[in-house]
Every structure is written in structure tokens, then in C-alpha cells.
C-alpha positions in Angstrom: 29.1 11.8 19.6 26.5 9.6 18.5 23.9 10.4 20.8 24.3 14.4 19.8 24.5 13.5 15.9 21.4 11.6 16.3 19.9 14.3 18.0 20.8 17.0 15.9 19.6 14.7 12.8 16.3 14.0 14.7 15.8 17.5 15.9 16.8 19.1 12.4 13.3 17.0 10.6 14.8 14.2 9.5 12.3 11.4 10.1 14.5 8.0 10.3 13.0 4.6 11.1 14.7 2.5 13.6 16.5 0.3 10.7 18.0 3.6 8.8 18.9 5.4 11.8 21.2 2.5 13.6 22.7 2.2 9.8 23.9 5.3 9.7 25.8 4.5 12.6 25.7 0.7 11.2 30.3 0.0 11.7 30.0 0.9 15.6 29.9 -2.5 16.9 28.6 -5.6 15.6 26.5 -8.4 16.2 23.3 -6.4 16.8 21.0 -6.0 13.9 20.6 -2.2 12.7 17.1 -1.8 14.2 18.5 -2.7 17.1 21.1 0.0 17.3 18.4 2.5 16.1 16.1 1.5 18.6 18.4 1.6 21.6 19.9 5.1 20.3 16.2 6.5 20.5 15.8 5.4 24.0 19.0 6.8 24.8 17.3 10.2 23.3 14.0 9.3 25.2 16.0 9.6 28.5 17.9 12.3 27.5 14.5 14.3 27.2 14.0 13.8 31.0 17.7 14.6 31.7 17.6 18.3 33.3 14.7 17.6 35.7 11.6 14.9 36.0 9.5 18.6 35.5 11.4 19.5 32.9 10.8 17.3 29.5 12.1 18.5 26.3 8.7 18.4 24.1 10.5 19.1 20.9 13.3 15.6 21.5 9.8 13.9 22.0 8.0 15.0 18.9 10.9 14.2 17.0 11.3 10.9 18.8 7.5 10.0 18.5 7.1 11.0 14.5 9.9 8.4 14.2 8.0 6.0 15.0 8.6 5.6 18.7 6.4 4.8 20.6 7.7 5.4 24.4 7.4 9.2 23.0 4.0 9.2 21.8 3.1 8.0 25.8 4.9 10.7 27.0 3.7 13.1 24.8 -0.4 11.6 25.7 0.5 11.3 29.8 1.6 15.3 29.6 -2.0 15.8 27.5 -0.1 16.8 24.3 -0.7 16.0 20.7 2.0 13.3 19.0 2.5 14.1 15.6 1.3 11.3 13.3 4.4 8.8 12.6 6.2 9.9 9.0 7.4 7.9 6.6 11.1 7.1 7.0 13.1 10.0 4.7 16.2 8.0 3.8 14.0 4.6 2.9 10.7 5.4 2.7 9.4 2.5 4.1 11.5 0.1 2.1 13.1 -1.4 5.9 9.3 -2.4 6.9 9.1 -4.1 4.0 12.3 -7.3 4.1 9.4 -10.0 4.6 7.4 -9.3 2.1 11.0 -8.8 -0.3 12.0 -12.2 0.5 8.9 -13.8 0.3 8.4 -12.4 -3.1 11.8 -13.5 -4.4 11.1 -17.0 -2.7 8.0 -17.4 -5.1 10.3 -16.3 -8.0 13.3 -18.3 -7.3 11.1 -21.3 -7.1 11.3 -22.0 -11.1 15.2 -22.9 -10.4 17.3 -25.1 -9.1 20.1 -23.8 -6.5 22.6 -24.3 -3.7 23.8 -21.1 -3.7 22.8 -17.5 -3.8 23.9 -13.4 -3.3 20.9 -10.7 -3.2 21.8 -7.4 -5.2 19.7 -4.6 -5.0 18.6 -1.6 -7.4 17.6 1.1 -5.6 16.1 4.5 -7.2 18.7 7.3 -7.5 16.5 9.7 -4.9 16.9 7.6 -1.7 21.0 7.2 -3.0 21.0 11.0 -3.3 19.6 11.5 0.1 21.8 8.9 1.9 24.8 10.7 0.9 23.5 14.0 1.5 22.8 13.4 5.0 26.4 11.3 5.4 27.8 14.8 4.1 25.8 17.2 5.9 26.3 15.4 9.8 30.0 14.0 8.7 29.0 10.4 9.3 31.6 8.0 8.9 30.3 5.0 10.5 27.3 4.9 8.4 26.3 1.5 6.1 25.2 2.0 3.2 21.1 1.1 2.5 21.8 -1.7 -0.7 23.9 -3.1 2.2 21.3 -3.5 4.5 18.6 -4.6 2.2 20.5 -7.3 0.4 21.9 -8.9 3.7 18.8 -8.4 6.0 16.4 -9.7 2.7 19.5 -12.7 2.0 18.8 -13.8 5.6 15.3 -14.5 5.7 15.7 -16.0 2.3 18.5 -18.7 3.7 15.7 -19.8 6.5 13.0 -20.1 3.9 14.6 -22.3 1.1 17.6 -23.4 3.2 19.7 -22.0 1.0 23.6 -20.7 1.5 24.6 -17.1 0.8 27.8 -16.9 -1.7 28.9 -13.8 -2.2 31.9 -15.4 -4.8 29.9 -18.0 -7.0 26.7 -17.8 -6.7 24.0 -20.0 -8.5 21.7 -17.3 -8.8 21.9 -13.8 -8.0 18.5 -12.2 -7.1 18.3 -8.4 -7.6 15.4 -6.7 -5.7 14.3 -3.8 -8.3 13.1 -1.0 -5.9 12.5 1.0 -8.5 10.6 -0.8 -11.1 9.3 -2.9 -7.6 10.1 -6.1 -9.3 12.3 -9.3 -8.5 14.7 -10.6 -11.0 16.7 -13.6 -11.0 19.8 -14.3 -13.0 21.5 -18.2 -12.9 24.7 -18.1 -13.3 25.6 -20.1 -16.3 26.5 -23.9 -16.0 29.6 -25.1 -17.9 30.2 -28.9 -19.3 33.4 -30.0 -20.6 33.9 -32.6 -22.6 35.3 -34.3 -26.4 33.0 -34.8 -29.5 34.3 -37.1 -32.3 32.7 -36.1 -36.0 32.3 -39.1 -37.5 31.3 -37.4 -40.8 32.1 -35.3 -43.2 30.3 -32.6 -44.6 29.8 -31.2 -41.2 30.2 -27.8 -39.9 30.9 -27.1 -36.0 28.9 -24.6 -35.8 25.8 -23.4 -37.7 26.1 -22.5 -41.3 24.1 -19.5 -42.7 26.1 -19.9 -46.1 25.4 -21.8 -49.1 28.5 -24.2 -49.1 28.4 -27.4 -51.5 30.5 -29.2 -48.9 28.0 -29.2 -46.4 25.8 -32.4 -46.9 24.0 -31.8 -42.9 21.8 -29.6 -42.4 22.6 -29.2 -38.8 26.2 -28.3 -37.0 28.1 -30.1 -34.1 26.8 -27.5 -31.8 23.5 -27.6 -32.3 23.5 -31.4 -32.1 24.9 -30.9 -28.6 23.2 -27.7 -27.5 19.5 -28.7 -28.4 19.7 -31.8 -26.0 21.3 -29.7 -23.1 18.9 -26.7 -23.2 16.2 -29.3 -23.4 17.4 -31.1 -20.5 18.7 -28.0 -18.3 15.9 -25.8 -19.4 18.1 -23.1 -20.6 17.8 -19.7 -22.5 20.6 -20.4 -25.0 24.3 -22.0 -25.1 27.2 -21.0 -26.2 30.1 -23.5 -27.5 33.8 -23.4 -26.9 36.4 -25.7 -28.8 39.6 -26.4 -28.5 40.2 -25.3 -32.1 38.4 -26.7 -35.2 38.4 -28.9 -38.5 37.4 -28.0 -41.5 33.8 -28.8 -43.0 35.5 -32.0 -44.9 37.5 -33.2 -41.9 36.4 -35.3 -39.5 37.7 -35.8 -36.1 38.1 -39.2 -34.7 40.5 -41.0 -31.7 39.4 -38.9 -28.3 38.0 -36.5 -29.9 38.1 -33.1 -29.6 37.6 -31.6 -25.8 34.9 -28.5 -25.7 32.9 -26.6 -23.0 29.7 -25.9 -23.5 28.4 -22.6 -21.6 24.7 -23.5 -20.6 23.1 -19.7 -19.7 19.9 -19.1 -18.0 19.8 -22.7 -16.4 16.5 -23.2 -14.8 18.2 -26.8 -13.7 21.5 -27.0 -12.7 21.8 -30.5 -11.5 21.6 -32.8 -14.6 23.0 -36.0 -14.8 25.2 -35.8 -17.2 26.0 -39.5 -18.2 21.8 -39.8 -19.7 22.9 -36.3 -21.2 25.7 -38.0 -23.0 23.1 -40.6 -24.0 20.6 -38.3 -25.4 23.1 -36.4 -27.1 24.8 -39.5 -28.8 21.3 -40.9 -29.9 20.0 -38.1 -31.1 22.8 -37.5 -33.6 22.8 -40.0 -35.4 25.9 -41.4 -35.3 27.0 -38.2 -37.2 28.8 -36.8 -33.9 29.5 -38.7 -30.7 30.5 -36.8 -27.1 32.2 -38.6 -24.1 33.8 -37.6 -20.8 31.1 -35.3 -20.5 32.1 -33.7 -16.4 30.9 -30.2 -14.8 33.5 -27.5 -14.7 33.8 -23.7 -14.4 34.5 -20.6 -16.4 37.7 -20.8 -16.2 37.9 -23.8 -18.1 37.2 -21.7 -21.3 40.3 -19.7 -21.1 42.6 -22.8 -20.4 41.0 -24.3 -23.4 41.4 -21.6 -25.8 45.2 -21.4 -24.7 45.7 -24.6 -24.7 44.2 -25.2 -28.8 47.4 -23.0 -29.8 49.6 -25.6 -28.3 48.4 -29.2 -27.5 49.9 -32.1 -30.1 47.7 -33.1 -32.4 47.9 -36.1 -34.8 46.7 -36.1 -38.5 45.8 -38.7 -41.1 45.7 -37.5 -45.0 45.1 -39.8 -47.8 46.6 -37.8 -50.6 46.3 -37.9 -54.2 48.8 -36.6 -56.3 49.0 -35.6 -60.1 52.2 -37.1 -60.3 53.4 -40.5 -59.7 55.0 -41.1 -56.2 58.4 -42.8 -55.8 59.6 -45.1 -52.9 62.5 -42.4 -52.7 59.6 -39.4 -52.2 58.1 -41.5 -49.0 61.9 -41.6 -47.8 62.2 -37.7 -48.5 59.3 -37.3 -46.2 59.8 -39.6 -43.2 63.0 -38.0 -42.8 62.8 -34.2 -43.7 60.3 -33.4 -40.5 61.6 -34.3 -37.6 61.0 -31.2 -34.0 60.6 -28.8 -38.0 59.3 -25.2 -37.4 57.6 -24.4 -40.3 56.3 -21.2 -41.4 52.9 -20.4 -42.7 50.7 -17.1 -44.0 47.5 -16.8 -44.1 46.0 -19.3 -46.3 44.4 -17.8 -49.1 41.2 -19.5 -48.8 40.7 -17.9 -45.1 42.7 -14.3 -46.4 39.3 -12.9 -47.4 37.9 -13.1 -43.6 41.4 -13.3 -41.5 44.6 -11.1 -41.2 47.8 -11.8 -43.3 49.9 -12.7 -40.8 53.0 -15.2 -40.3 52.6 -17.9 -37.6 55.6 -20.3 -37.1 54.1 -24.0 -36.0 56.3 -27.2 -34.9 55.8 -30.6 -36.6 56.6 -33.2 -34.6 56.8 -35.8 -36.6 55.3 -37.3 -40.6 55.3 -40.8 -41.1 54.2 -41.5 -45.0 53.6 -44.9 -46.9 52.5 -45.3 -50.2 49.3 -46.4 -51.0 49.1 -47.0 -55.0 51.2 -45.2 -57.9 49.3 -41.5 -57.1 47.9 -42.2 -53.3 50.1 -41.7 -50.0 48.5 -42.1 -46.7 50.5 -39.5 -44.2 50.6 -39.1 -40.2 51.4 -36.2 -39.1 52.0 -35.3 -35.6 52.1 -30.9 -34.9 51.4 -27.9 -33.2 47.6 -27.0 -32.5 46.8 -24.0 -34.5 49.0 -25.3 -38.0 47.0 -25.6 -41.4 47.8 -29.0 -42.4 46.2 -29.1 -46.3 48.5 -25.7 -46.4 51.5 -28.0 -45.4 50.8 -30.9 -47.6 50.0 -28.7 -50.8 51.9 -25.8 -50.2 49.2 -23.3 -50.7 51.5 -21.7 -53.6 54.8 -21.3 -51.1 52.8 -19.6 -48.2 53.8 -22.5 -46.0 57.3 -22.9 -46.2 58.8 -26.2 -46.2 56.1 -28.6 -47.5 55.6 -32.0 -48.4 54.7 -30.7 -52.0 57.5 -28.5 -52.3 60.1 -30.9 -50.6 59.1 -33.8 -53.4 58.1 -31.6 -56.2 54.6 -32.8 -57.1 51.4 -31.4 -56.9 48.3 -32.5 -55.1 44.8 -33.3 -56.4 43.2 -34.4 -53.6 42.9 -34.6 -49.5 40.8 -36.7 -47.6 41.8 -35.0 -43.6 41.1 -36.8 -40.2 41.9 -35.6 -36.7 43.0 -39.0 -35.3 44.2 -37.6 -31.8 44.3 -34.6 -29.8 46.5 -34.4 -26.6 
């Protein structure tokens, strides 16, 4: 069956390179390269020519043979004194299967810029030799056949891997290379490198991320993420970053103890294999001593999503100095240490986010408050909650939205809160 749909393909005027011609019968077998099966189905057709009788050759199998580019036929043709026809170009690649060294010595040049252990060739191929492939499949029922972005990314991938060394990953690449047949160029894409780690904020006044707002609490101009980014992109010679935190403070707050963890998604990394501990240093001198990072490690995407899930839940530990309008009695520090103890609390919206968040109700867990007073008006508290809880809303109240509060459980109102993040599980 192969031999005859080869034939009839052949025979019919469809010009097909040794490389395009085994593909289309590419699942029969393995271990042979496609220009191999082409190549030893076309000799098969060469002797099939001479079948009937050695006086009897069938001119028209060896024109079709010899405009395909084999050369056994043009012989024959010259040794009977006949003509060849000159060899066409391939219809189904066009030449494209002549072509792999060049491809991969092209995207060895452009590759070259990046640093990589790992790497998967794609291929974009115009939509005329796509049309044509599955017209032909159609038209002689082939079943068998592989497809032509198959064969160009794994024949280019191979001689890639012998010239840099390099390993093919069809999972996790660290850069994919896409061979652009139709705009004939070579593109490379790196995946992006992640970094996890904790930043403490050792000042206030400081957004996490940048600030296109006039805001009279900002005293920086700068942001926690830029102060990280800029060092990275420098170091890993990046396009751009992206930050992830496990949740956030408030402008006013800072965030001390461990700090709290992030991922930093480095895209476009021209180098991938930084050492992270003189990143840590660069970052941590360059900023001042207005942020500090630690534990910086390499991790994957997947870290992002377990750190966004895990913001909503982890314990995290508070330290307000509060001021209130009213004086504070010994009995309102007893009130407190023993009202919250495992409390669900419920809280709206607070109304100084409502303008840019959804009303909605969220129910948070507080652990534990420990208070102790600090003169006549001032109270330092601990408090130990939920990720995701407001805690000025459950100190001041925010007008019964959160519901209990310290406010409303001792009656007084509150000037003033100074906020730190003191630990974060």
C-alpha cells in the first residue's frame, strides 16, 4: 500500500523531496530518519520501473522519480538517451527540508545572547504549505503521515543539541526557539525565571509597588518593587519583572520579623544563572536600609499560586501603638486580653478601599491580642490573625463595619495607629 500510494502521488505531479515523501508515511516504523524512508521508497519505485521486463522500463515512474530529485532515475533516463526533466522544487516544503543546517545554525547565532540548559524548537510555518499538507493527506487517505512542523522542529532541535550541547525539553524549557518560515526569521523566547524570597520594610512612608498618585503619606519616591526589580533586571539582563506578595501593608506600615515572602517573576532573562546570595547583597545596599530581602532561592511558577493562596490564610502577628481620645483603664487592657481568644470576626469592606473594591463580607479568625498600657491615652497591642483581615478596621472599628472590635468592645475612640507586621508564618 505504500509503494502504490507513493506511486500514484508521484505519477499524479506531485514533486516530493526525499524528506516530505518518507513523512507522509513518517509513523511506519521508527528509528530511520524521514529522508531515509523517502529515499528507500523511491528505489523501491526505481525497481518497480524495471519490473515487467529488463526491455520494458516504465519512462513515465522514471520522470517522476528523477524530477524528484533522484538521481538513479536521471541515469536511467540518460543510459536509454532520454531527456530528465530538470529536478522541481519539493510541493509540500518547498525546499524548506534542504534547508535544517542553515535553520539551526542561524538560531545557534541567535541563541548565543542567552544563557540555557534547556530548549524545545517551535515552528511557524505559512498557511499554503499547511493547506497543501492536508490536502494531499485527504486526497491519497494517508494516515501514517507526520506532520511538517514536526519534522522541522525535531530534525532543526537535533543539530542544535550537537552544536551548543544543549538538552531538548519539551516540558520546561529555558528557551523556546520558533523558526518563522514565513517572515524567515528566528525568535527566541526565555522562559521567565522566578526568585522567592522575604523583604522587611524598615520604613514607613513606603509603597510596595509604584505610586502614580499624589499621596501625602508617601515620603519615598521609589516602591519595594522597584528597589528589588532594578537590581535583578540589571543583574539578569531582563525585559521587565513582575512582583508577587504574599499580601500587603499599608503605605504607613512597615513589616519587620521575617519579613514578608514574595516571588519575583524575572521575564526575558538573557542570564539565568545568577548567584543569588551577591543579588541579595546588591539589592540590600542599594536600598538604603529602607527595605531589606533574605532567603532569596530559585523556584518555579507554581510558587506564585501557592503564595497567593497561602496570603488568605497564613498567621500573621501585629504590633499597634494606639492612641486613644479617651483615657484607658487597667480594666479596658483586661477587656481585651480576654475577649479574643480562636474570635471570628466579621468585616465589610472598609470604606477607605470601598471606592476601588467590592462591598463584600469576609469573616477572619484572630488568634490571639495581648494589650498593655503604655501611658493614660497610649496601648501597645499584639495581635495574632488570619492573613487577609484589616487590622486598623479591627482596632477602630471603621464605624461598625468590623464587628467585634477593640473600640467597640471598650467604648473609646481612636486617634492614632502606628502598624507593624512583626511576623508572618
Amino acid at each position: 500500500m505504500v509503494i502504490d500510494k507513493a506511486r500514484q502521488m508521484l505519477e499524479n505531479g506531485y514533486v516530493l523531496c526525499d524528506w516530505c515523501l518518507g513523512r507522509l508515511f513518517g509513523l511506519r516504523g521508527s528509528g530511520i530518519s524521514n529522508a531515509d524512508r523517502g529515499r528507500a521508497i523511491k528505489t523501491l519505485l526505481f525497481m518497480e520501473a524495471y519490473k515487467s521486463s529488463p526491455r520494458e522500463v516504465d519512462v513515465n515512474l522514471l520522470r517522476a522519480l528523477a524530477e524528484s530529485g533522484y538521481e538513479p532515475a536521471r541515469n536511467a533516463l540518460a543510459s536509454l538517451g532520454l531527456e530528465a526533466p530538470s529536478h522541481s522544487q519539493c510541493y509540500l516544503c518547498g525546499g524548506v527540508s534542504s534547508r535544517y543546517e542553515e535553520l539551526a545554525e542561524r538560531a545557534y547565532n541567535v541563541a548565543g545572547e542567552y544563557e540555557f540548559s534547556t530548549f524545545l524548537v517551535g515552528v511557524r510555518l505559512p498557511y499554503r504549505l499547511i493547506k497543501k499538507e492536508e490536502e494531499l493527506w485527504r486526497r491519497f487517505e494517508l494516515r501514517d503521515a507526520e506532520s511538517l512542523k514536526n519534522e522541522i522542529s525535531r530534525e532543526v532541535g537535533k543539530i542544535f543539541s550537537k552544536k551548543t550541547g544543549k538538552q531538548y525539553d519539551p516540558e520546561r524549557p529555558d528557551i523556546l526557539l520558533i523558526i518563522d518560515l514565513e517572515g524567515d526569521g528566528i525568535e527566541v523566547h526565555p522562559r521567565p525565571v522566578f526568585i522567592c524570597g522575604r523583604y522587611r520594610k524598615l520604613v514607613r512612608g513606603l509603597p510596595q509597588n509604584p505610586w502614580p498618585f499624589s499621596d501625602e503619606r508617601i515620603k519615598f519616591n521609589t516602591s519595594i518593587e522597584e528597589l528589588i526589580a532594578k537590581p535583578t533586571l540589571s543583574l539578569f539582563e531582563a525585559h521587565d519583572a513582575k512582583f508577587h506578595a504574599a499580601g500587603r501593608e499599608d503605605i504607613d506600615v512597615r513589616t519587620l520579623g521575617k519579613g514578608r515572602p514574595f516571588v519575583l517573576e524575572v521575564r526575558k532573562p538573557k542570564k539565568r544563572f545568577v548567584d543569588l546570595r551577591k543579588l541579595e547583597e546588591i539589592i540590600n545596599s542599594s536600598a538604603q536600609s529602607l527595605i531589606e530581602v533574605h532567603a532569596l532561592s530559585y523556584c518555579d511558577k507554581d510558587s506564585v499560586k501557592k503564595l497567593k493562596g497561602l496570603a488568605e490564610v497564613a498567621r500573621k502577628v501585629y504590633r499597634a501603638i494606639v492612641t486613644f481620645m479617651e483615657p484607658v483603664t487597667d480594666e479596658d487592657i483586661e477587656r481585651i486580653n480576654a475577649a479574643f481568644k480562636e474570635t471570628v470576626v466579621e468585616q465589610r469592606t472598609p470604606l477607605r478601599v470601598l471606592h476601588r473594591r467590592a462591598d463584600r463580607l469576609r469573616r477572619k479568625v484572630v488568634y490571639k491580642v495581648v494589650a498593655r498600657k503604655l501611658s493614660e491615652h497610649d496601648v501597645e497591642i499584639i495581635i495574632e490573625a488570619q492573613g487577609g483581615f484589616y487590622i486598623k478596621e479591627f482596632i477602630h472599628g471603621d464605624q461598625g463595619r468590623t464587628n467585634p472590635s477593640i473600640a467597640g468592645l471598650i467604648g473609646k475612640n481612636v486617634e492614632r495607629i502606628e502598624l507593624d507586621v512583626i511576623d508572618i508564618d
